[in-house]
C-alpha positions as CSV (number, residue, x, y, z in Angstrom):
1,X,22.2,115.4,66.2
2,X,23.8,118.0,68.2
3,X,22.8,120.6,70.9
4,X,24.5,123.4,71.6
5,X,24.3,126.5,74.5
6,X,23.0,129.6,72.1
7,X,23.4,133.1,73.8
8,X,20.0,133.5,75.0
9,X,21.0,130.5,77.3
10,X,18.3,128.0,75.0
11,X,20.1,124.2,73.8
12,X,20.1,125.3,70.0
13,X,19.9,122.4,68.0
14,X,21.9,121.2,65.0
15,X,21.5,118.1,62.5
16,X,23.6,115.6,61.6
17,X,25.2,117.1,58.8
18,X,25.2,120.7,60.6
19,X,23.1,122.5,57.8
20,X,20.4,123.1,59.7
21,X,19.6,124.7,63.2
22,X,16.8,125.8,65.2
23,X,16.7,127.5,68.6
24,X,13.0,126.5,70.4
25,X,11.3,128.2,72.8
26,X,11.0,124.8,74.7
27,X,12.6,121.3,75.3
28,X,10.7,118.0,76.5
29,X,12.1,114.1,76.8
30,X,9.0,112.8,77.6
31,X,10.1,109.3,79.5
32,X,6.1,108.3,78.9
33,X,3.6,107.9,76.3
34,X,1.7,109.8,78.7
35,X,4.3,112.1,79.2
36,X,4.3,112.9,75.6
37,X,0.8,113.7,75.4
38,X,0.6,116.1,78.1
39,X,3.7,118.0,76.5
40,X,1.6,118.0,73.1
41,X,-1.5,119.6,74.6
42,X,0.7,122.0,76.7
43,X,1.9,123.4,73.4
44,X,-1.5,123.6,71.6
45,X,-2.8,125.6,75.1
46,X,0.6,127.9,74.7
47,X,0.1,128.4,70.7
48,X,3.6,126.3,69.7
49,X,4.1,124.6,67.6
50,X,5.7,121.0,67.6
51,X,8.3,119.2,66.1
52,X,9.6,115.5,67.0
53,X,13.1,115.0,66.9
54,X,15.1,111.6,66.0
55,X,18.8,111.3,65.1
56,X,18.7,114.5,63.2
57,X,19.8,112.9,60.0
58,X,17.6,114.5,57.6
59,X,19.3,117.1,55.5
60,X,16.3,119.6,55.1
61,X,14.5,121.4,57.8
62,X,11.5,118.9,58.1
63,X,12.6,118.6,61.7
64,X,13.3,122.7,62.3
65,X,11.2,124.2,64.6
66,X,10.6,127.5,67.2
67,X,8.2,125.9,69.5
68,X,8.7,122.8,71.4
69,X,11.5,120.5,70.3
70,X,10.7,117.0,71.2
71,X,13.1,114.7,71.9
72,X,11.9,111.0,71.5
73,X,15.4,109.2,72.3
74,X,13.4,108.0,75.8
75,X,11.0,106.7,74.2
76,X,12.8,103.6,72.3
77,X,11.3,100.6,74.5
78,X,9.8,97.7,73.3
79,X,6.5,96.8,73.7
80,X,5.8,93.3,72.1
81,X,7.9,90.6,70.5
82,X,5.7,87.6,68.8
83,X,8.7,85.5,67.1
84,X,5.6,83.5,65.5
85,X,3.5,86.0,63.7
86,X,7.1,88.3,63.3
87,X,4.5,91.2,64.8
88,X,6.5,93.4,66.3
89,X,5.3,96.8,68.9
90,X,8.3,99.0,69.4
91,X,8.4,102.8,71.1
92,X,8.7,105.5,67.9
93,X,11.5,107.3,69.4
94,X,14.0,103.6,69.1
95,X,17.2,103.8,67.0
96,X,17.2,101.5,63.7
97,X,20.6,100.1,65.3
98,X,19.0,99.5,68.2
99,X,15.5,97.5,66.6
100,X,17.7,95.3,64.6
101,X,20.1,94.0,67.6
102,X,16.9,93.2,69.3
103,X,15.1,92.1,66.1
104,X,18.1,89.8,66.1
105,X,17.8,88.5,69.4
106,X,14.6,86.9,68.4
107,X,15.7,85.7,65.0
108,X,13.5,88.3,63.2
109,X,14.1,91.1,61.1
110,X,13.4,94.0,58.9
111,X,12.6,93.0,55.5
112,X,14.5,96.0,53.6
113,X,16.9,98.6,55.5
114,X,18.6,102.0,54.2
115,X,22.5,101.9,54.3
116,X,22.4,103.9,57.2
117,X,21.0,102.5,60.7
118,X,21.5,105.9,62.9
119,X,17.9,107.1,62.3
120,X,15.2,107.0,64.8
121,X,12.7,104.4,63.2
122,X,10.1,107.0,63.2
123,X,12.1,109.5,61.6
124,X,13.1,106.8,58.8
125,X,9.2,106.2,58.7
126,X,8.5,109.7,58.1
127,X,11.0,110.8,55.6
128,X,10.1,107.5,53.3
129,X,13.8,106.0,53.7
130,X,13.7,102.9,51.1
131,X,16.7,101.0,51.0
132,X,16.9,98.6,47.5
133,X,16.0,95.9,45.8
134,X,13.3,95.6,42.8
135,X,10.9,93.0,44.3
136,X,11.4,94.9,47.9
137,X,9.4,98.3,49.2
138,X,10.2,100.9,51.8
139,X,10.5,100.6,55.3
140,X,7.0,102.0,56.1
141,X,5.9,99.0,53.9
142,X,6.1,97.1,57.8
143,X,4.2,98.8,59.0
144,X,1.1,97.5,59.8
145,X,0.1,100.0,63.1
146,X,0.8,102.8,64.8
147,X,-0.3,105.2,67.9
148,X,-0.7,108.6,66.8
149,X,-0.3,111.6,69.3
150,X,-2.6,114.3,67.7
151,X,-2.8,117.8,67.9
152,X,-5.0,117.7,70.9
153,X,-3.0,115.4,72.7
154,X,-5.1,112.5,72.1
155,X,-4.0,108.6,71.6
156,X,-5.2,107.4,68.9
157,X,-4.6,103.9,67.3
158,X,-4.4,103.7,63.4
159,X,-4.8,100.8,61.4
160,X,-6.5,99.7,57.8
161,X,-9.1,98.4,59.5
162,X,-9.5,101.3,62.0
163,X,-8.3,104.6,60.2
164,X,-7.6,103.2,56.7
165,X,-7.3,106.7,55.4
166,X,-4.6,107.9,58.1
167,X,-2.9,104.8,57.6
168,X,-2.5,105.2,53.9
169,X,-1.2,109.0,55.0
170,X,0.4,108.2,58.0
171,X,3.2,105.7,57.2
172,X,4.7,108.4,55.4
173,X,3.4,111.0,57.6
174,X,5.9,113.8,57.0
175,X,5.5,114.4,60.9
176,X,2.8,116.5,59.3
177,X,-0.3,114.3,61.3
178,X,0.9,113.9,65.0
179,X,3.6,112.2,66.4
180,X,3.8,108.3,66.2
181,X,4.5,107.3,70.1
182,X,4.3,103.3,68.9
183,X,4.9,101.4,66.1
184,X,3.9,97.7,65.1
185,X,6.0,96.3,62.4
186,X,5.6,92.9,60.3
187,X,8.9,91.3,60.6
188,X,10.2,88.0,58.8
189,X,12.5,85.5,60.4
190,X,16.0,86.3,60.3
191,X,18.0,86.3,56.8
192,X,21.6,86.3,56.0
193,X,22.7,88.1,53.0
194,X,25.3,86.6,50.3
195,X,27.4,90.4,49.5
196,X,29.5,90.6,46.3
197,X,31.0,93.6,45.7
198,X,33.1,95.2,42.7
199,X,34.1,97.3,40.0
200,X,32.4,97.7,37.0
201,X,32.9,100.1,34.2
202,X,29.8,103.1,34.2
203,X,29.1,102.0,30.6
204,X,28.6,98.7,31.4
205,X,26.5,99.1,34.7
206,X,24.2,100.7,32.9
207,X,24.1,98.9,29.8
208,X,23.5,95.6,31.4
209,X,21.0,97.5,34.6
210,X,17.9,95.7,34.0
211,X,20.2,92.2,34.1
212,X,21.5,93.2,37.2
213,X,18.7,94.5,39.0
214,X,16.3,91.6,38.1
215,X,19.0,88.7,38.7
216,X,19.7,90.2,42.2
217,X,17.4,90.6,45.3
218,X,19.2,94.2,46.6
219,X,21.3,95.5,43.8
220,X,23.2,99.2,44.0
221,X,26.0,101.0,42.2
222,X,28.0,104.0,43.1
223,X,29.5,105.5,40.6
224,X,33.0,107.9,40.5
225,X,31.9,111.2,39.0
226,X,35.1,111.8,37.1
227,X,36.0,108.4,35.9
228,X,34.1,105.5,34.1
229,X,34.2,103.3,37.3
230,X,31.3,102.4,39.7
231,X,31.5,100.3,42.5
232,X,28.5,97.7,42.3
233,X,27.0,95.8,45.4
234,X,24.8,92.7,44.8
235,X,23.0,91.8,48.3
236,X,21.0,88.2,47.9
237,X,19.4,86.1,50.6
238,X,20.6,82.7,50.9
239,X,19.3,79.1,52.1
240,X,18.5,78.6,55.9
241,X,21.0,76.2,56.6
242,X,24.3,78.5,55.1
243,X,26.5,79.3,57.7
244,X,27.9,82.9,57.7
245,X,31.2,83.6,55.9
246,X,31.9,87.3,57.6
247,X,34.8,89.4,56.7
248,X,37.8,89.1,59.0
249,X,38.3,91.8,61.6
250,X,41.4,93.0,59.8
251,X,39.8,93.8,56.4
252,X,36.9,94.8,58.1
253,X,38.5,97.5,60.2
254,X,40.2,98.8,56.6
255,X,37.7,98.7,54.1
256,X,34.8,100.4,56.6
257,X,37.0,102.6,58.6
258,X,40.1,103.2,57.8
259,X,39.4,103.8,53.9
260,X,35.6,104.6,53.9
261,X,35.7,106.6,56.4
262,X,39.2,108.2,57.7
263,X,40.8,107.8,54.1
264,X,37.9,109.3,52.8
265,X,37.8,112.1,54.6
266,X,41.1,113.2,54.7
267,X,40.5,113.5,50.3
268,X,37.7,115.2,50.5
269,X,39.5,117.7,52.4
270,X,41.9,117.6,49.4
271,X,39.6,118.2,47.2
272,X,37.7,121.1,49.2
273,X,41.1,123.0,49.9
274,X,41.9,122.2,45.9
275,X,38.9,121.3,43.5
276,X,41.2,120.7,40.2
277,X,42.8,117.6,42.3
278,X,39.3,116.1,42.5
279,X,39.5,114.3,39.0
280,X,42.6,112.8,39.6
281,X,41.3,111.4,43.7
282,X,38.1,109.9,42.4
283,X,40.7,108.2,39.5
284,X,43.0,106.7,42.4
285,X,39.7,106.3,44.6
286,X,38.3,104.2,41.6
287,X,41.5,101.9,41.1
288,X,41.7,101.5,44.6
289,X,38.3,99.5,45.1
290,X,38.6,95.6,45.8
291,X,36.1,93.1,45.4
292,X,34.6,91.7,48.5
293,X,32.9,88.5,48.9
294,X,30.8,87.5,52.6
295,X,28.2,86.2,54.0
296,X,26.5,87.9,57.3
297,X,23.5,88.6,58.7
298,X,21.2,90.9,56.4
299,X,20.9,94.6,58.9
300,X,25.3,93.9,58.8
301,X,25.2,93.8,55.3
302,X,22.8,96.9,54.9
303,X,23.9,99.3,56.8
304,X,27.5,100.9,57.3
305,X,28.7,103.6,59.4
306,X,29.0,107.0,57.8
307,X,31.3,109.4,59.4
308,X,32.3,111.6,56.9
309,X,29.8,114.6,56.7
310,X,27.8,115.5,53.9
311,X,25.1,116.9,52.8
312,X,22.6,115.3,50.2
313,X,19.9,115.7,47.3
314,X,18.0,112.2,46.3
315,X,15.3,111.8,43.8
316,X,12.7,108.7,42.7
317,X,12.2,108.0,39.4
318,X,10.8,105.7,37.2
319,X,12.6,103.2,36.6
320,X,13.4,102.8,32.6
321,X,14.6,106.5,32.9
322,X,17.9,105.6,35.1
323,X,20.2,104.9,32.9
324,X,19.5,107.9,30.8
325,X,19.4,110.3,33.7
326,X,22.9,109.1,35.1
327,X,24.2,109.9,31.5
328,X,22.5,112.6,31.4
329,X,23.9,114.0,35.2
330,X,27.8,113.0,33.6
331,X,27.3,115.0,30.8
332,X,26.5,117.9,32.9
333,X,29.3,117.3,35.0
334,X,32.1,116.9,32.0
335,X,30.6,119.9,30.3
336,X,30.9,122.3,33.1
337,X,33.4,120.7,34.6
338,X,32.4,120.9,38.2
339,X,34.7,119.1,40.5
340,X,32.1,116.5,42.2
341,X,34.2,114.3,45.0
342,X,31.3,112.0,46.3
343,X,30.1,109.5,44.3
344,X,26.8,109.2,42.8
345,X,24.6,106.4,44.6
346,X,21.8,104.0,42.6
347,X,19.0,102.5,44.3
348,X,16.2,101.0,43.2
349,X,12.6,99.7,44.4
350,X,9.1,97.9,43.9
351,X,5.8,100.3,43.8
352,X,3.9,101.2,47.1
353,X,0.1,101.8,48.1
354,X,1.7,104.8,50.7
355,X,0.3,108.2,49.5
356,X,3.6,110.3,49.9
357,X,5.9,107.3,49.5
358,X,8.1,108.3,46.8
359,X,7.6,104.7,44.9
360,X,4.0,105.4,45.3
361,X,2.1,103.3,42.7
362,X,5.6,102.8,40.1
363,X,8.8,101.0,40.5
364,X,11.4,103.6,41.2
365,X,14.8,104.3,40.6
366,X,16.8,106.3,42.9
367,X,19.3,108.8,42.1
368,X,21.4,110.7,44.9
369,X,24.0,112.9,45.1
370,X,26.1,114.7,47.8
371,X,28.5,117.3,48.8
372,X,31.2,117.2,51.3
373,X,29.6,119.3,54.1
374,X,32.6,122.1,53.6
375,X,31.5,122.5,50.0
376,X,29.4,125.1,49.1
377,X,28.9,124.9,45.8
378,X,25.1,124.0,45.5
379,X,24.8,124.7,41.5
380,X,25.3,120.6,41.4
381,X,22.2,119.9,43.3
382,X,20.6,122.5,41.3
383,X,21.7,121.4,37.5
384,X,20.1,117.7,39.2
385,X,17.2,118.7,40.1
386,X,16.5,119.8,37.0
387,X,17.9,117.2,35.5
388,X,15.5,115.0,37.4
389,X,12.5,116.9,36.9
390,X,12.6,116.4,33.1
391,X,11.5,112.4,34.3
392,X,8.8,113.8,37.3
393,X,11.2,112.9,40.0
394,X,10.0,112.9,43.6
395,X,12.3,113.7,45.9
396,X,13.1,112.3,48.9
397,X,11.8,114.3,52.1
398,X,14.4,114.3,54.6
399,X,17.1,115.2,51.6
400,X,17.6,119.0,50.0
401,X,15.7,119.4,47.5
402,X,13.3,123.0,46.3
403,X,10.1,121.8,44.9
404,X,6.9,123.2,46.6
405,X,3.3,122.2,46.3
406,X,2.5,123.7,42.9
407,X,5.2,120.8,42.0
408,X,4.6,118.0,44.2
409,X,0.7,118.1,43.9
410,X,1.4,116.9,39.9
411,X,3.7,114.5,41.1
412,X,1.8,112.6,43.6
413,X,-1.8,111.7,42.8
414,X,-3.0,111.6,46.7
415,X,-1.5,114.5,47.3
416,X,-5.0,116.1,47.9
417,X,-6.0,112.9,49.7
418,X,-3.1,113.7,52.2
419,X,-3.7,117.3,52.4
420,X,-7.3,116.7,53.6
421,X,-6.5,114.0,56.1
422,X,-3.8,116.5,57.9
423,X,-6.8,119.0,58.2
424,X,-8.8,116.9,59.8
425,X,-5.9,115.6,62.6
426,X,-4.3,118.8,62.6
427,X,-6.9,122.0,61.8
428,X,-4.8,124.8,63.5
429,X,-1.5,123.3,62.0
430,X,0.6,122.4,65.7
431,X,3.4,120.0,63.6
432,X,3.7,122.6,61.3
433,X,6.8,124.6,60.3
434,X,8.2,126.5,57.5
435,X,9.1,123.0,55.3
436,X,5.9,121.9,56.1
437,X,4.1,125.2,54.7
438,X,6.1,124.7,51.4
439,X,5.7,121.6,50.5
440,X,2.3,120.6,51.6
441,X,0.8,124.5,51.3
């Protein structure tokens, strides 16, 4: 996330990928929960609206707003740590990076992470981010209570037993309900993760995917648009008393930085400058993949650091239709011959009770794409979203995607359910916005 000066002297703001902006009439850092509550009812009193911002990693404009933009980044403290019970309180504004080094200092951690650890927990929260495995939910799956912020700048503490029906909304809230000022998470005791990565030919992956989903507790693939390679990551939790087998510094500092991130971008500027070449680097990308083999502690193994810029489109699924929806996303791609230099993620994981959670009540699949943020070419993410509509896909909510209402009220059966439980917290519509209006109506 970025701010800049516009020329009406106002911190404009930019995301993380620089495809959205927003220029509001106000800025607060609330240092308090208190602080944060007083700047909430100031905006109802003013008619603004309100919009919390994390990391700025979401690549739609969930997060754009005209009112009041609210930075959370002071609010990241912790507020309890029971090592026992794993029942963890933690300020909403905190960095995922920054929960699991302290997670880590009291030998707990999150049961399932995304692959990226710069969000703001809340914003993760919000925006449904999932990470993989078959047998393993969501990140709001945690979550076991949270303090909400209303619209009238009211505290209010949510729970199953307390607000069962703003719980079930409000875990994937959208930032549609209030703002969440705490969270309290159900953590497990600290795991390390076995990590084998390799190449795989696509028709293979696929062929053998429900084999290597079941037989692996976090299984992924990417695959080389282009080619007939994919790069496959198994991720399995080991026995308590293996010691941790990390990757030297050396390769380390190649394989993450050096190739997945400065190598990386310099040939998606190739490409971008000549799209014809793209074939032929996703070919030499492809060869140039070498398997890795480690042991380290599980957020390590997760997450990586992403520096090259992109912008992305990511749907759910259900699960038997992956395979066929990958094939069917190549054929697309060799028969139009679109240059596509990212390659094509897989994720999969278990069902959810979480109304707007996009594994809500099936096991999901997860398809997503991306475009080198200097690429403008957005009739990829179209020919894919139609692509996964033919299997109901849900998309996710902090990535591109066009679907309204109409469209998402068939696709999630509490979608009603959620609609009436932001009427109640949120009558006049103060955490609205433009995003918000189209896909919730």
């Amino acid at each position: 996330m970025r701010s800049i000066r516009g020329d009406d002297g106002f911190h404009a703001w930019r995301n993380w990928a620089g495809n959205q902006t927003a220029t509001p009439q106000r800025l607060a850092r609330p240092r308090s929960i208190e602080d944060l509550a007083a700047t909430v009812r100031a905006a109802q009193a003013d008619g603004l609206r309100v919009k919390p911002i994390g990391s700025g990693h979401s690549f739609t404009s969930i997060a754009v707003t005209d009112g009041v933009r609210l930075d959370m980044s002071a609010l990241d403290r912790p507020i309890s740590i029971d090592p026992d019970s794993g029942l963890v309180t933690v300020e909403g504004g905190i960095a995922i990076h920054r929960l699991n080094e302290l997670l880590h200092r009291y030998r707990l951690a999150m049961p399932n992470l995304g692959d990226i650890d710069r969000q703001s927990l809340t914003g993760a929260l919000a925006t449904g981010t999932h990470g993989t495995g078959a047998r393993h939910r969501g990140l709001a799956a945690a979550v076991v209570g949270f303090d909400l912020v209303t619209a009238g700048g009211e505290l209010i503490n949510v729970d199953t037993d307390t607000r069962p029906e703003l719980f079930a909304a409000g875990r994937v809230g959208l930032g549609a309900l209030g703002v969440v000022a705490q969270v309290t998470l159900q953590c497990v005791p600290a795991f390390l993760l076995h990590a084998a990565e390799g190449r795989m030919p696509l028709d293979e992956t696929l062929d053998r995917l429900d084999e290597l989903v079941d037989d692996n507790d976090h299984f992924e693939f990417y695959w080389f648009p282009h080619t007939n390679c994919t790069l496959t990551k198994r991720n399995n939790r080991v026995d308590p008393d293996t010691r941790p087998r990390r990757l030297g510094r050396i390769r380390a500092l190649l394989d993450d930085e050096v190739l997945s991130n400065g190598a990386f971008e310099a040939v998606n500027r190739l490409g971008a400058q000549w799209p014809s070449l793209v074939p032929t680097i996703n070919a030499v990308s492809g060869r140039a993949l070498s398997a890795r083999d480690y042991v380290d502690d599980s957020f390590r193994v997760f997450a990586s650091r992403r520096r090259v810029r992109f912008v992305e489109m990511e749907y759910a699924i259900p699960r038997p239709a992956v395979a066929d929806a990958v094939r069917a996303i190549q054929q697309w791609i060799d028969s139009t011959g679109t240059p596509v230099s990212f390659p094509i993620e897989v994720r999969f994981a278990a069902a959810d009770d979480i109304w707007l959670s996009t594994a809500y009540d099936r096991e999901s699949a997860y398809v997503a794409v991306h475009l080198y943020h200097r690429v403008a070419d957005e009739t990829y993410f179209s020919a894919v979203e139609s692509i996964m509509s033919e299997y109901a896909g849900r998309p996710h909510w902090g990535k591109l995607h066009g679907l309204d209402a109409t469209t998402l009220r068939e696709r999630y059966p509490r979608f009603d359910d959620f609609r009436a439980v932001r009427a109640e917290v949120d009558p006049s519509g103060v955490f609205g916005n433009d995003y918000l209006d189209r896909v919730l109506g």
